[in-house]
C-alpha positions as CSV (number, residue, x, y, z in Angstrom):
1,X,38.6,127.7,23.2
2,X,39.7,124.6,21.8
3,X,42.7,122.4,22.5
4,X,45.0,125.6,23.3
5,X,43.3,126.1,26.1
6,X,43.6,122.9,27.7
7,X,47.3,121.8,26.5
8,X,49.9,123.0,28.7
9,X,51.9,121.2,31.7
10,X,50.9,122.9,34.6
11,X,49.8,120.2,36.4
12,X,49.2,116.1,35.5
13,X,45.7,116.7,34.2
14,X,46.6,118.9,31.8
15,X,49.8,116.7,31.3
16,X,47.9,113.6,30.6
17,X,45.9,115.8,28.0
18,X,48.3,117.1,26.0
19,X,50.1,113.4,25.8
20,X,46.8,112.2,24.7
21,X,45.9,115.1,22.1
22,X,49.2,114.4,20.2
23,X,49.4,110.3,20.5
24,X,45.6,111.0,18.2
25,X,47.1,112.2,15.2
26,X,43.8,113.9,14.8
27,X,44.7,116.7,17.1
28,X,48.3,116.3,17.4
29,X,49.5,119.2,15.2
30,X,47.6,121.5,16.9
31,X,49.0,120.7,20.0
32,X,53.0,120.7,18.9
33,X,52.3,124.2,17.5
34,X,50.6,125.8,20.5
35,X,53.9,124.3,22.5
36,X,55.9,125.7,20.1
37,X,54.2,129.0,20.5
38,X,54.3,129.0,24.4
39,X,57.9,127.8,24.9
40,X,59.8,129.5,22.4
41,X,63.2,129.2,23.7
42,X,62.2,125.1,24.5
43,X,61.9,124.8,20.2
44,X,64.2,121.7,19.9
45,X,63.0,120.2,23.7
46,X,59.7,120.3,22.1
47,X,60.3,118.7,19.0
48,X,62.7,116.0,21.2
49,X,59.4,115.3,23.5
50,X,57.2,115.5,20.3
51,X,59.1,112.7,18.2
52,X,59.7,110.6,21.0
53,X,56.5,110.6,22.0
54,X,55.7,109.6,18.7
55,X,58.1,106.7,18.1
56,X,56.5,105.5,21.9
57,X,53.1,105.6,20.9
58,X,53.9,103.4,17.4
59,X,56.3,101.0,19.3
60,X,53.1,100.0,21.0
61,X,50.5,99.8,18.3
62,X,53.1,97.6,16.4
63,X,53.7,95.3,19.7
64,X,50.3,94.8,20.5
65,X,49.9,94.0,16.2
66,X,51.9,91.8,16.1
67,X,50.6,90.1,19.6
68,X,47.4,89.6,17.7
69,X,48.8,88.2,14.7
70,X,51.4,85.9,16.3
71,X,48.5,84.3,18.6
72,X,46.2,83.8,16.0
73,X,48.9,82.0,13.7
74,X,49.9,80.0,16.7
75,X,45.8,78.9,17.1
76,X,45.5,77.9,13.8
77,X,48.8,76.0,13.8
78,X,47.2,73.9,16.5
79,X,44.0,73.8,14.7
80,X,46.2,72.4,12.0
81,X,48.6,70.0,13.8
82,X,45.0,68.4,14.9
83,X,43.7,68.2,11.6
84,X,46.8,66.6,10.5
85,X,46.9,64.2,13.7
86,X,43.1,62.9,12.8
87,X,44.3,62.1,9.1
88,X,47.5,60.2,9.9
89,X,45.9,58.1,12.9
90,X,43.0,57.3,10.1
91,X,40.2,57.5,12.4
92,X,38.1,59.8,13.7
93,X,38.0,60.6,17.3
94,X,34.8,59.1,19.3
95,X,34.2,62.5,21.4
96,X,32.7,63.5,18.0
97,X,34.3,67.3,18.3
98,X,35.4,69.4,15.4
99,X,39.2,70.2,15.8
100,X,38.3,73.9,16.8
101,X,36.8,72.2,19.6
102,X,39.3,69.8,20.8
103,X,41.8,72.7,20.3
104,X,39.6,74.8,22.3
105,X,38.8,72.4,25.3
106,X,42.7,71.3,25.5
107,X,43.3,75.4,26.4
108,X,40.7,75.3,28.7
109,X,42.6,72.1,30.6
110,X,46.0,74.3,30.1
111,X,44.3,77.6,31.8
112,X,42.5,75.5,34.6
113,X,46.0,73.5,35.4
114,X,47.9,76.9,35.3
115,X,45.2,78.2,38.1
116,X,45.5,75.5,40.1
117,X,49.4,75.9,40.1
118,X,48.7,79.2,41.0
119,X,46.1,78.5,44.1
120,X,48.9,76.1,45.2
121,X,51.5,78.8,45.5
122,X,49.2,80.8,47.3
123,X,48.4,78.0,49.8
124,X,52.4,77.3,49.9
125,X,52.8,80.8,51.1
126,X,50.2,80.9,53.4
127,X,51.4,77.9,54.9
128,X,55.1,79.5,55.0
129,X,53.5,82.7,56.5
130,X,51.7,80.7,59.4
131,X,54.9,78.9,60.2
132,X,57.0,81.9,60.3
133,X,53.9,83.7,62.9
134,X,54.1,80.4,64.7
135,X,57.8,80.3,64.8
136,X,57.6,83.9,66.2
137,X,55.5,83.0,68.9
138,X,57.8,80.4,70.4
139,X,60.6,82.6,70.7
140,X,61.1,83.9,74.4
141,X,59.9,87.6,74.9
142,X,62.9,89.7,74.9
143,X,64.0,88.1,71.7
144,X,60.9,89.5,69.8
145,X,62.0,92.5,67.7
146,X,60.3,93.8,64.7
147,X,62.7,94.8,61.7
């Protein structure tokens, strides 16, 4: 019973388990010593796969980190460039929004202009798809060959 009996790489279930037992540090001790128990002659290949398995799994906790942090210092620098926008123009604005607010509703206009950009190249390549079928159809019949 226990994780022994589930860690081993016979097929990708099992796999998958024993890559997700050791990237929890909880459990992942227990696994490196039950593969260094069934693979004797594989001792450094384990500890290779172990380690680098490892330094993976804390690359990417450390990435997405620093992802948070970095976007959340870029918010607030906005938050703070409007701030500092309102006290150097010497008036307030007339909408009658906090800066959070204008900050927020000028990312809303960013994310709806980057989907429309985005429908657009879908309807672009639709249209180039169409003239392309269209194109195909006027050619004469024994000139029709599929690649």
């Amino acid at each position: 019973t226990g994780p022994a009996s589930f860690a081993h790489f016979d097929h990708f279930a099992g796999a998958s388990l024993v890559v997700l037992q050791s990237a929890i540090p909880d459990d992942s001790y227990t696994v490196i010593h039950t593969a260094l128990e069934s693979e004797p002659r594989g001792y450094w290949l384990t500890w290779i796969f172990f380690l680098s398995l490892t330094c993976l799994c804390t690359f990417l906790v450390v990435g997405i980190f620093v992802a948070v942090v970095t976007d959340t210092y870029a918010r607030e620098g906005r938050i703070i460039e409007t701030e500092n926008e309102e006290e150097t123009s010497g008036s307030a604005h007339e909408d009658g929004l906090t800066p959070m607010e204008r900050v927020l509703k000028a990312e809303k206009e960013r994310v709806e202009k980057l989907k429309k950009a985005e429908e657009q190249k879908e309807t672009d390549r639709l249209a180039r798809e169409e003239k392309r079928k269209q194109e195909f159809l006027a050619l004469p019949e024994n000139n029709k060959t599929f690649v």
